[in-house]
N, C-alpha and C positions, 0 to 999 in steps of 0.2 A: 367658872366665870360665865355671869349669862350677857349678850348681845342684845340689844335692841334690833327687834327684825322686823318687828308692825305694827302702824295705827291704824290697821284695819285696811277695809279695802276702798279701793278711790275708783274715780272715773279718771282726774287729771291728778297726777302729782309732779314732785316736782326733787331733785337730791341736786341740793346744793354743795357745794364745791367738791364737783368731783373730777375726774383726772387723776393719771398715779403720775408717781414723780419716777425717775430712769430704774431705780432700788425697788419699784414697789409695783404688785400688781389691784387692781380692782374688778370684780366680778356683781353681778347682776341677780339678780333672785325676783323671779316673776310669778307667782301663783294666780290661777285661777280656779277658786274656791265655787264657781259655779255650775252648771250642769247644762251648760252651752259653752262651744268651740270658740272662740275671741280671737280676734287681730289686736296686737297693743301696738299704736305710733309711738315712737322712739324718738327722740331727737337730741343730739349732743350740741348746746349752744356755746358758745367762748364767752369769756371773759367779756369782752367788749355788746355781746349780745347778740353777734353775728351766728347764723346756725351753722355747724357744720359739717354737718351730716342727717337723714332722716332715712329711720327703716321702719318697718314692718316686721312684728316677732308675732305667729299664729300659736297660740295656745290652746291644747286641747283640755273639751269640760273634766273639771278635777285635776288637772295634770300643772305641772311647772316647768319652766326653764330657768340652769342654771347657765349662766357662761361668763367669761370676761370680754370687759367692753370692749379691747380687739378685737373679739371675735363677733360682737354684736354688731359693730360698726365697719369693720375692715381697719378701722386704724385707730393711733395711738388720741387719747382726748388729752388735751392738756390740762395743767393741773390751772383748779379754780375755773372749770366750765360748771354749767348745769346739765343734768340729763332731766328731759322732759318725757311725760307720760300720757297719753290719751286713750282712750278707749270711747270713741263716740258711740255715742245713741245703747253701750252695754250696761252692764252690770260692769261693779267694780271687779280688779283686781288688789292683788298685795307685791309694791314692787322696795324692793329694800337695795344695798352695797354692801359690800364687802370689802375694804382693802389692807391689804397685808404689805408687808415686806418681804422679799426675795431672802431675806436669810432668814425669816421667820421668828424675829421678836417682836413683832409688830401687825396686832391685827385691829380693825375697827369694824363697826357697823352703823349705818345710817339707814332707818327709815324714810320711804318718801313722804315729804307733807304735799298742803293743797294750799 
């Protein structure tokens, strides 16, 4: 089975509907495919368009982070947010999702657009 993991790399993207539902987890896949160290802005917006939450994830040149959006954000995003991406004034990265189900019949993958 292959996954859709990237359209390349962006400055701003954008992974619409995401949020896991109580059965499922969601996790984050960041590369930086460049040969300088990056900060990427993170932001989890709601449904309604309210943001609710903004981090800072530092990436080192050539290296990735993997994690789940709990752990990126500190807390649960609900299902049907957006997760936003920026990396000003840099070179792009490649940021994609991951979400499964907790019993493990169920896996997806979303590229971010722009």
């Amino acid at each position: 089975t292959s996954l859709p993991i990237s359209l390349g790399t962006q400055t701003t993207g954008y992974l619409a509907d995401s949020g896991a539902a109580a059965d499922e987890f969601q996790g984050l896949v960041l590369v930086n495919p460049t040969g300088s160290d990056l900060t990427v802005s993170l932001s989890a917006v709601d449904a309604a368009g309210s943001t609710l939450k903004n981090v800072a994830v530092p990436i080192g040149a050539g290296k990735m982070t993997v994690a789940l959006t709990t752990e990126l954000f500190g807390m649960e995003i609900p299902q049907g947010s957006v997760v936003r991406m920026n990396v000003p004034g840099q070179p792009g990265i490649i940021l994609s999702s991951i979400t499964g189900s907790i019993k493990g019949d169920v896996l997806r993958s979303s590229a971010a657009s722009n």
